[in-house]
C-alpha positions as CSV (number, residue, x, y, z in Angstrom):
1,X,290.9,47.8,133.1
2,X,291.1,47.9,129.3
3,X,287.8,50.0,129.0
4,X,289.0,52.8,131.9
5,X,291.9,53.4,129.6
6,X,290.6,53.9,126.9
7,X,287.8,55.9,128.3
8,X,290.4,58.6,130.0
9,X,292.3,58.3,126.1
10,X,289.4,59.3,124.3
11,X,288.6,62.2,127.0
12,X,292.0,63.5,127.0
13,X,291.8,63.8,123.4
14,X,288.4,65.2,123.3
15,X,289.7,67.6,125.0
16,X,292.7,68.3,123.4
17,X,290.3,68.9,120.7
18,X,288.4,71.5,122.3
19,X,291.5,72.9,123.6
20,X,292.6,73.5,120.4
21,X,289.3,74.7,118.9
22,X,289.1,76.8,121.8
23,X,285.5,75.8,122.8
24,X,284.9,75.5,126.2
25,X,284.3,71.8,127.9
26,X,280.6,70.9,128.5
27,X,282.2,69.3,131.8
28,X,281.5,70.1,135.4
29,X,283.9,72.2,137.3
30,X,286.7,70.2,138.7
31,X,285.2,70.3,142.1
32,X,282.3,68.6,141.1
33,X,284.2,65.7,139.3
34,X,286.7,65.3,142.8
35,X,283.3,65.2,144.4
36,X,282.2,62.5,142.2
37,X,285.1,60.9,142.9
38,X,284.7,60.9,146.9
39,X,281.1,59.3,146.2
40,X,282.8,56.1,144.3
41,X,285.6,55.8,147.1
42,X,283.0,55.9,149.9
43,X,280.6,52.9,147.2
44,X,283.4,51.1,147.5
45,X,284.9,51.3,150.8
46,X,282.9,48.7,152.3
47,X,283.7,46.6,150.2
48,X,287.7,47.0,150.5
49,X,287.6,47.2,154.6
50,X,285.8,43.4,154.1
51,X,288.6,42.0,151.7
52,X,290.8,43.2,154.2
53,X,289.4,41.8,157.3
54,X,288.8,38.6,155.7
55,X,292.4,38.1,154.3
56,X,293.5,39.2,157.9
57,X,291.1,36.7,159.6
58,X,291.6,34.1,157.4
């Protein structure tokens, strides 16, 4: 958990940093990065609906 935070704190500040040097972000459009995040919640569904069942079943 450790590494995803800071991964998002060094993104918001590179960005910060662009904000502030008013260079536009070498990032995909929003809608691609909400579609990228669709693709990890479908990886990982599967995987979720299992724990599920087997804490239910067992």
């Amino acid at each position: 958990m450790k590494g995803y935070l800071v991964s998002f704190a060094v993104g918001a500040l590179a960005g910060l940093l662009y904000n502030v040097l008013q260079v536009k972000s070498p990032a995909p459009p929003t809608i691609a990065l909400v579609g990228l995040l669709g693709m990890l919640a479908g990886e990982n569904v599967i995987g979720v609906v299992r724990a599920c069942v087997a804490h239910l079943a067992g």
